[in-house]
C-alpha positions in Angstrom: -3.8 12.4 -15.2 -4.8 8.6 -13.8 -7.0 7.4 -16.9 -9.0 6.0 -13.9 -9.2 5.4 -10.2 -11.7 4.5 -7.3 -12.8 6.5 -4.3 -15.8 7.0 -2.0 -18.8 8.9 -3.0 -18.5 11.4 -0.3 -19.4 11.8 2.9 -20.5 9.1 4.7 -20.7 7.5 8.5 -21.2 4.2 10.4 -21.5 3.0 14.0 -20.7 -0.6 15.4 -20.4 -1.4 18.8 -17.8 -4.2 19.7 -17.6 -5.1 23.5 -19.7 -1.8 24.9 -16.9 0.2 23.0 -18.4 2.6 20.2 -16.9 2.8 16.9 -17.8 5.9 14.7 -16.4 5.9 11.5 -16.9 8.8 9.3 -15.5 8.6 5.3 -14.7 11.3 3.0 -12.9 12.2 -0.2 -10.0 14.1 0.4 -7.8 15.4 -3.3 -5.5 17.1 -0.5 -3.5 16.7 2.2 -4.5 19.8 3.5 -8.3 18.8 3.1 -7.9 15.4 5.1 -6.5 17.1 8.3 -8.8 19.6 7.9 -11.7 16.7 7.4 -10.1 15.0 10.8 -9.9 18.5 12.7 -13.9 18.5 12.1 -14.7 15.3 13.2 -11.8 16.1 16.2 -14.2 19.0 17.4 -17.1 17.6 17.2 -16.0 14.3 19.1 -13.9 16.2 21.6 -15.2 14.7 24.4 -14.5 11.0 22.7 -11.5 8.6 24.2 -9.8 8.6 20.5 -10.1 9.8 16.9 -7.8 8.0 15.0 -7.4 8.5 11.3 -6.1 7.5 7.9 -5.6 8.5 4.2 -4.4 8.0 1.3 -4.0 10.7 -1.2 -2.3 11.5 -4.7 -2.6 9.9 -8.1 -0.1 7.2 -6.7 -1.4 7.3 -3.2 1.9 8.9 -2.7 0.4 10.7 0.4 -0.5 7.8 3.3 -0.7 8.9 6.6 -2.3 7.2 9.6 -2.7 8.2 13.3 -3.5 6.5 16.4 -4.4 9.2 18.8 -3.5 7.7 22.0 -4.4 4.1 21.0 -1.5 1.6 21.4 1.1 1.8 18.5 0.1 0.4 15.0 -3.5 -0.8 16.6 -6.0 2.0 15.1 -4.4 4.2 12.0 -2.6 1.3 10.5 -5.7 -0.9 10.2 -7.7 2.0 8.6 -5.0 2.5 6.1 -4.4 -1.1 5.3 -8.2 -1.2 4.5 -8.1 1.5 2.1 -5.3 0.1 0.4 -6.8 -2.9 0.0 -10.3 -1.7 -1.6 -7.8 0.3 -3.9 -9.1 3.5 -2.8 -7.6 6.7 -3.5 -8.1 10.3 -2.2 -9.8 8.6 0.9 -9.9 9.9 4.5 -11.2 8.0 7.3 -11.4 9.3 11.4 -13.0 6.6 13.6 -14.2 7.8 16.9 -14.2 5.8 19.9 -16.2 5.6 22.9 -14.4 3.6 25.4 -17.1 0.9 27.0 -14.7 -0.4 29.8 -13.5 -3.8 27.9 -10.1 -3.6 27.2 -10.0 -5.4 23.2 -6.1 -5.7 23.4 -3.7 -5.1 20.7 -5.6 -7.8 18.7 -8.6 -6.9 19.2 -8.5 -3.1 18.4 -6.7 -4.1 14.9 -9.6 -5.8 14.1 -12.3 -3.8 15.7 -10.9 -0.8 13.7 -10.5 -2.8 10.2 -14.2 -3.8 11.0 -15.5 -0.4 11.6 -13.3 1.2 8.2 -14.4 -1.0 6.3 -18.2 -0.8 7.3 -17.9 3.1 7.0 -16.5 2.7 3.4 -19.5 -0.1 2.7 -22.1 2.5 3.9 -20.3 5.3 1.9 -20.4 3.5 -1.1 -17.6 3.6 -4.0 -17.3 5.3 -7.1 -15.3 5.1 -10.5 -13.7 8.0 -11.7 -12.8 7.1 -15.4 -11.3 10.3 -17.2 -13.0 10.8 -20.4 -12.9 13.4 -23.6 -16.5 14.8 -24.8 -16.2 13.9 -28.2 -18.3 16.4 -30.2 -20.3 14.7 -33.7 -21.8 17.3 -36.2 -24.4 15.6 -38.4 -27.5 16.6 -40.5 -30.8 17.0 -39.3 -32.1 13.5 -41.0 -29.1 11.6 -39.5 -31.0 12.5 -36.3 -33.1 10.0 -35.0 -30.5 7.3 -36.0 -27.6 8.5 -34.3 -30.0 9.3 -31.4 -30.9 6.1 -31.3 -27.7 4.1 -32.0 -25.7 6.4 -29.1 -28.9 5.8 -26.1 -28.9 1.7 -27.3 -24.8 1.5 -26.9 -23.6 0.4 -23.3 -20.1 1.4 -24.8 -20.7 5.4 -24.8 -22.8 7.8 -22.8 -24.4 10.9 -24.5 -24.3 14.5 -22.6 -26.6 16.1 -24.6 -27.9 17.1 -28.0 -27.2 20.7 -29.7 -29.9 21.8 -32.2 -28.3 24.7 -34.5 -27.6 24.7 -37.8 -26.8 21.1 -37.5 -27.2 18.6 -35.3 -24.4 18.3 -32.4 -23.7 15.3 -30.5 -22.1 15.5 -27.4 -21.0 12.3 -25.9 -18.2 11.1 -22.9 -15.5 8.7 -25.2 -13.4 6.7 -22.5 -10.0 8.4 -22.9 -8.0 6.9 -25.5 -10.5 5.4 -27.5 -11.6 9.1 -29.6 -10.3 6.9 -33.0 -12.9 4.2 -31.8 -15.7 6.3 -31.3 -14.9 8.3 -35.0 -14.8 5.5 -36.7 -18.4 4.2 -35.2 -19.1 7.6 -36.3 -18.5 7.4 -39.5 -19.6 4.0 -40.8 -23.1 5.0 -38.9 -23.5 7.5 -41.3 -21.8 7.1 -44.3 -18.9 9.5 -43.8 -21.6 12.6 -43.4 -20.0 13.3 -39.9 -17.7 15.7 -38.1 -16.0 14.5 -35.4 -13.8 16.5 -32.7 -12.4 16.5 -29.7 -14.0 18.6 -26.9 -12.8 19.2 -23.0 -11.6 15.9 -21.0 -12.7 15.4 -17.8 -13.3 13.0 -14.9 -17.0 11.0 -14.8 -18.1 8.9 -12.1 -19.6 5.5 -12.5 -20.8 3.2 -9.8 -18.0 0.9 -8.8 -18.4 -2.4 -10.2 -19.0 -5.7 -7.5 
């Protein structure tokens, strides 16, 4: 599993209009191939009356899965311009269909590359991006006067976010540890309280921050 990777935030959609031409762009997260054609087959139906739906996507812990499609625009002048903008945003499990409405100005080769850069890359801007860091839910057992300390110390740290707070016989911590750094996160642990701590390993899982600028 990628320790972490960006992506979009989920569905999302932009218009620009470039010499009376419409450009729709609508943005998705796609962990599939099967789930981007079937995110391009929507927008497909619902556009059907449109001169072109052209998509892109790039899928797969490498991005091993790129595709891109022109749909009747001239070769390498619509889906290649999408993909290269994902690529370059380093985006992963990212679909993107623009939809255009033709406005009677022919752009020209050079033209429609940019105009469909433009229009992916103002889709994915609207959309917004995330950061999928995987992380283990380290669990902390403590006593019942350690409370307000530890409490205090994990909501004051911009290194570690807490998940929530267990009240049984003891006092259970549950907090996302950036994966790999569990020894890091014990040893705050236990200078913090003087060794009267138990820490262990709970389930890893992916969390998503905003994407930084």
């Amino acid at each position: 599993m990628r320790n972490s990777y960006y992506t979009v935030k989920g569905l999302g959609q932009q218009e620009i209009n470039i010499q009376k031409s419409r450009f729709i762009a609508y943005v998705n997260r796609a962990t599939t191939e099967e789930e981007a054609q079937q995110f391009i087959q929507e927008i497909k139906k619902k556009h059907w009356d449109a001169n072109h739906n052209c998509s892109a996507y790039c899928i797969g812990e490498n991005n091993q899965i790129q595709k891109a499609n022109d749909d009747g625009e001239p070769s390498g002048t619509a889906g290649i311009p999408i993909l290269e903008v994902i690529k370059k945003r380093n985006l992963n499990d990212t679909v993107i269909v623009i939809t255009r409405y033709f406005g009677g100005i022919k752009l020209g080769a050079g033209g429609l590359i940019r105009a469909y850069g433009k229009s992916a890359s103002e889709g994915i801007n609207t959309t917004g991006i995330v950061k999928r860091a995987l992380m283990t839910v380290m669990e902390t057992k403590v006593a019942y006067h350690w409370l307000g300390k530890v409490e205090n110390e994990l909501r004051a740290t911009n290194n570690y976010l807490l998940k929530e707070i267990q009240y049984a016989d003891d006092v259970i911590f549950k907090t996302y540890i950036e994966k790999g750094k569990e020894e890091v996160f014990s040893a705050w642990m236990i200078e913090m309280t003087n060794g009267q701590c138990q820490n262990s390993p709970g389930n890893v899982t992916y969390l998503e921050v905003p994407a930084e600028d």
